[in-house]
N, C-alpha and C positions, 0 to 999 in steps of 0.2 A: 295631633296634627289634623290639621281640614285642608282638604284637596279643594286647589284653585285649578278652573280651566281658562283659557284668553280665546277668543275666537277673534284671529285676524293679527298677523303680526306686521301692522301697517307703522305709522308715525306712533300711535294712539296707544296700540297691543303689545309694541315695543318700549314704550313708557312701562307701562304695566308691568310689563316681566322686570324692566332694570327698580321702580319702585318697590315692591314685594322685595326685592333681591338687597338693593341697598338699604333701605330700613328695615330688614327683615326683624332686627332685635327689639326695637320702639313699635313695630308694628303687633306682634308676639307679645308684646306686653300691655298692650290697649285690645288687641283683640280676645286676649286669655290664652290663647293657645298658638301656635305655629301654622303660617300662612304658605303652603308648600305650592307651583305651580308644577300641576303633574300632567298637563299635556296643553300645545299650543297648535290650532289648526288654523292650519295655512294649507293653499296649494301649493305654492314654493315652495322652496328649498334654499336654504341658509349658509353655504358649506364655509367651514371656519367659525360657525355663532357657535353661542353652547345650546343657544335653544335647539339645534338638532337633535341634543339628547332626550327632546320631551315632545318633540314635532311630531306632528300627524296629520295626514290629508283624509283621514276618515272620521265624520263628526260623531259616529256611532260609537268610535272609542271613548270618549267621553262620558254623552249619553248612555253607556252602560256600564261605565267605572261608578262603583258604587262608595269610594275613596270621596270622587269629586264631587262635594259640597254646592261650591257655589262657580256660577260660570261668567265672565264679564267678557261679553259682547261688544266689540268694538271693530266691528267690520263695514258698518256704515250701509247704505241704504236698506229697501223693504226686506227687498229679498235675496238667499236664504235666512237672512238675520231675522224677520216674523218666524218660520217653522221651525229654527233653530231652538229660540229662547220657549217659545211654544211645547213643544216637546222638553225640553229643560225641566221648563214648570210641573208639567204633566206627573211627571216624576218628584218633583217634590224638591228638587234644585233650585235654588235662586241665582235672579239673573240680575247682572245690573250693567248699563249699558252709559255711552255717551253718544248714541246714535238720533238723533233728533225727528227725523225722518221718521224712524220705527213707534216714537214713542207719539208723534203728532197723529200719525195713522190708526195704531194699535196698541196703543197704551192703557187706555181702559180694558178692552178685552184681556190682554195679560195680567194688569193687577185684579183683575177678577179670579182668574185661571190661578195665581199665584195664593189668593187668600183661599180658594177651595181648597189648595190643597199644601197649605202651612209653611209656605212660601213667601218669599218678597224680592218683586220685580223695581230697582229703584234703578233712580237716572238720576242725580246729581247734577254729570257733566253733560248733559245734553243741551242745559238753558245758559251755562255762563262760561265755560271750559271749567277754568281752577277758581271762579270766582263763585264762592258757596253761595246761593239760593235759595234752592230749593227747602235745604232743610230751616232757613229762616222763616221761610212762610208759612213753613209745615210745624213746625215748633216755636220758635221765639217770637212770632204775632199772631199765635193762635189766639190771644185777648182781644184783638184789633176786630174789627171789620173792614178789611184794603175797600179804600174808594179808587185806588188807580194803581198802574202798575206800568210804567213808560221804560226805554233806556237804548244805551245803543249795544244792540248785541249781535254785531257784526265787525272785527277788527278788520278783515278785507277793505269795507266800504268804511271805513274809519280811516285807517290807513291812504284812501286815495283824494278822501276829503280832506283832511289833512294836511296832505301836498299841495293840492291845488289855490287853499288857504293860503298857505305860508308863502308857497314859492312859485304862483302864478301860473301853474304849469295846467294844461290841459286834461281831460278826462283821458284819451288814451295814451299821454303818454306817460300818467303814474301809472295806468292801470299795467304797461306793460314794466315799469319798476317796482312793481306789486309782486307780477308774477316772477320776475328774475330773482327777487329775495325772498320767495317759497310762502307771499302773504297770499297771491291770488295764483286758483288752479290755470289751467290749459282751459278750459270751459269754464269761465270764472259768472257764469250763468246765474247759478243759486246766490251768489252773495250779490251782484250788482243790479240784479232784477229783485230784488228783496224775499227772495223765495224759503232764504235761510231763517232770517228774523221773522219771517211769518209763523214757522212750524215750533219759533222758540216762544215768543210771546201767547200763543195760542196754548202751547203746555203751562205754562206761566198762570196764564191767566185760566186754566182750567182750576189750577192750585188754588189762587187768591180766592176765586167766588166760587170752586165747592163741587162747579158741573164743567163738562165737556165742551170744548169751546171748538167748533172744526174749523181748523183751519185754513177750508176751503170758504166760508164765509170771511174771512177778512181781507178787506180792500188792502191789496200790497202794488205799491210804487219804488221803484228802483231808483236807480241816481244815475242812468244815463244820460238824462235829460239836462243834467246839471254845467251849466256852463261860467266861463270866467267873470259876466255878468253879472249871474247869480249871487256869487261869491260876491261882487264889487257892491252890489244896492246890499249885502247884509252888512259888510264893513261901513256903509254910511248907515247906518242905524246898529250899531256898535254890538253886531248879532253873526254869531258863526251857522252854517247849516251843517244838521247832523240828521244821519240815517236813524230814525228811529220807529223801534215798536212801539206799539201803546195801546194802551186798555183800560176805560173807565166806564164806572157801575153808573147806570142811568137808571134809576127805579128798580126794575125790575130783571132790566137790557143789561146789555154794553155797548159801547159805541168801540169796534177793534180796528187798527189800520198798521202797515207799514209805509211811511212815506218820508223824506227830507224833510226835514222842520229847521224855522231858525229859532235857535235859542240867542236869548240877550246873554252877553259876556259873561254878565255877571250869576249865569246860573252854573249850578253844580255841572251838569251834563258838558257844557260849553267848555270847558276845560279836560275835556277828556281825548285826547288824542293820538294820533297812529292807531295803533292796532289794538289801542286798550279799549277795553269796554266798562262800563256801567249798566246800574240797575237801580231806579229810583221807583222807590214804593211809599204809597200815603196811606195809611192809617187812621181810623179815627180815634184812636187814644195817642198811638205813637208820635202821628202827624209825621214826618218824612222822614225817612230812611235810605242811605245810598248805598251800595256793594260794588265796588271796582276793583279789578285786576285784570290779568290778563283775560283776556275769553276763548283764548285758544291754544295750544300751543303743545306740544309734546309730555312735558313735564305736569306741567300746571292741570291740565286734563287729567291726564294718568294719575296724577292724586287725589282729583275730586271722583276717581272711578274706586282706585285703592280704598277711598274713605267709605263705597258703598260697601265694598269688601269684608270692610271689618264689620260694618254696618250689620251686615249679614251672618256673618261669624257669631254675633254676638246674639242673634236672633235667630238662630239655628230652631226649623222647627216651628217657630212661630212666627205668624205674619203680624208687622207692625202694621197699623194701621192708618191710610192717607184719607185728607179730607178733600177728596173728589169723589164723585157721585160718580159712578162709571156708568152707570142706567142714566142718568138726566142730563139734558143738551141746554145749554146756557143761550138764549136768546140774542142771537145778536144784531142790533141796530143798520137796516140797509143803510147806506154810504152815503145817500142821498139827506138823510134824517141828521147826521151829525152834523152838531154844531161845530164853527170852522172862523178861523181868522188868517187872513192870507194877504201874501204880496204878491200884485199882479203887474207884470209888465206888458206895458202894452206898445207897439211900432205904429208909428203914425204916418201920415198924408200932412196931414195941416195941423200942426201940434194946438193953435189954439182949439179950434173944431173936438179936435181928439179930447182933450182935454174939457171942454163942455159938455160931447158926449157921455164920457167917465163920472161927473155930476148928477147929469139928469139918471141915469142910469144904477149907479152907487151911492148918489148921494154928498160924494167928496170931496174938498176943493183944494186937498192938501197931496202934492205929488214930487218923486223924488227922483232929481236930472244925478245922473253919473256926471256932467258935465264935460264929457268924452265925442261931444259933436256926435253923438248918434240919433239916429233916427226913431229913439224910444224915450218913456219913463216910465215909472211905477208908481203905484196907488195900493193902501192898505185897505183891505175890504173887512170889515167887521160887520159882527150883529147877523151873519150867517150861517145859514146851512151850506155842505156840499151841491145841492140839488140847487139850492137859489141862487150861489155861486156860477154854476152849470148854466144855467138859464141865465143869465144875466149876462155873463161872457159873450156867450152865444150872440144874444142880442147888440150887445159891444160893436160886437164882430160888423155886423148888419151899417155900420155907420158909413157911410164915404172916407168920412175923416183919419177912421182908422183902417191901419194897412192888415193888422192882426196882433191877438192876444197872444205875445210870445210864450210865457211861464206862468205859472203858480207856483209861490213856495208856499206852506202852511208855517203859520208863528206859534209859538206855545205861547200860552199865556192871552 
């Protein structure tokens, strides 16, 4: 028997114990031995679960059962979930978490702290909920060289785009049909400000190319900004907008970002909607590869956590080895330096004017009316940078003709 601990018996820690519990036999038999959960801290109290029988508001119970093997953390932000697993390792306990936050912040130092001392610190579910990842990049295109690593890993902001798409409906009020059907929190901050897919892509893309990518370097844009417009000039160029990470090797760089992008119809991403997510990886042998399923969700999570479980069961003792550099930091490309293709709406005074301005300016003399009597249209900006972008806008701006540069959306491709 190998003693299992849960730190956190939230949506996530509650999977965990009914996982372990319901496939205890199939799990027993992939892991070698019997997956026992011998204590679950929480500050609460459960009265009528049976996890009362293994509850504990003292973390040190744990930390000095020398029964419990391996500990899965799943109480979500830095802290106490950093000192927790920290001390865990110390000891020689492995941790495996779906806490994204801890592993964007502290995840090198841990899988340091875990290899000294014969340990392994894995996160699975931290980058896709139930949709495996991690260990595809880690194992099955360890042949490859990844030149990019895009997708949307965000079902919140999936889910609200989505609506707005189909059913014409505005930004607050999916966002508050979001939160009435448990897609978006009460401070639904981190997912609509892109705070969440920053800290995933950033892990991600530590994996793909080898070193540390901080997540405080990537330029992250949310989808507040996104209006029924938006939506209307993608549908005339037969292209949905989607929240997306993304990450691609420049030389020696990266160029990292989170922002809305349109994809044309006809790409794989474009077809992924509500609350599902994706994860499209390039290669240069494999050449593209997609991962979709859920990216969230109770169950779905709680197995991609289970699966480090066994992970670690099986590696009792010894630390598997990941190909991130915890010592070296990955260069990443200011914001200004990436190259960019976008749709810019612009609101006019004197549409021809405006429209000559947009010319001399961009270059373009190809522009696209909603035909909705409004007082704008759009123009696709290629052959740039963010920065020349920026600058150019700017100067837009400066015309008589025009009243102002309403939007950018960024296009792939």
């Amino acid at each position: 028997m190998i003693g299992v601990a849960v730190l956190g018996y939230g949506t996530v820690g509650s999977g965990v114990y009914e996982v372990l519990k319901l496939n205890a036999d199939s799990i027993k038999r992939k892991a070698g031995e019997e997956l026992k959960v011998l204590n679950v801290l929480d500050l609460r109290n459960f009265p009528g679960d049976e996890v009362e029988n293994v509850l504990t508001h003292d973390y040190e119970d744990i930390l000095n059962n020398d029964d419990i093997k391996i500990i899965a953390e799943v109480m979500g932000g830095v802290e106490p979930a950093f000192t927790f697993s920290k001390k865990a390792l110390m000891k020689g306990k492995s941790v495996v978490t779906s806490n994204k936050a801890l592993v964007a912040a502290h995840g090198p130092e841990l899988m340091k702290i875990a290899k000294e001392n014969n340990a392994n610190y894995l996160f699975e579910a931290s980058c896709g909920g139930g949709i495996p990842i991690i260990r595809p990049l880690c194992v099955s295109l360890t042949a490859d060289k990844i030149n990019s690593i895009k997708g949307i890993l965000n079902g919140t902001t999936n889910f609200i785009l989505t609506k707005m798409t189909e059913e014409g409906k505005d930004f607050n009020e999916v966002l508050k049909t979001a939160q009435s059907l448990g897609y978006a929190e009460a401070d639904p901050t981190a997912d609509i400000e892109g705070h969440d897919p920053c800290r995933k892509i950033a892990i991600l893309s530590s994996l793909a190319f080898g070193k540390t990518v901080d997540f405080n370097k990537i330029y992250t844009e949310g989808i507040t900004k996104i209006t029924d417009k938006d939506i209307n000039y993608g549908k005339k160029l037969n292209s949905v907008i989607k929240l997306i990470g993304s990450s691609n090797k420049i030389g020696d760089s990266i160029s990292a970002m989170v922002a809305p992008f349109l994809f044309n119809e006809k790409h794989p991403l474009a077809s992924v909607n509500n609350a599902f997510n994706a994860i499209f990886v390039n290669g240069n042998m494999s050449g593209d590869t997609m991962y979709y399923g859920s990216g969230a969700g109770k169950l779905p999570t709680a197995s991609a956590v289970v699966a480090d479980i066994i992970d670690c069961a099986l590696h009792l003792g010894k630390n598997v080895p990941i190909d991130w550099d915890c010592d070296s930091s990955m260069d990443v490309l200011p914001i200004d330096d990436v190259p960019v293709k976008a749709l810019i709406r612009v609101a006019y005074e004197d549409i021809e004017n405006a429209k000559k301005a947009v010319y001399d300016v961009f270059g373009t003399e190809v522009f696209i009316d909603l035909d909705e009597g409004d007082d704008e249209f759009a123009f696709i900006a290629e052959n740039e940078t963010e920065g020349s972008i920026k600058e150019k806008k700017e100067k837009l701006s400066s015309f008589a003709a025009v009243k102002e540069v309403r939007n950018m959306i960024r296009m792939e491709g």
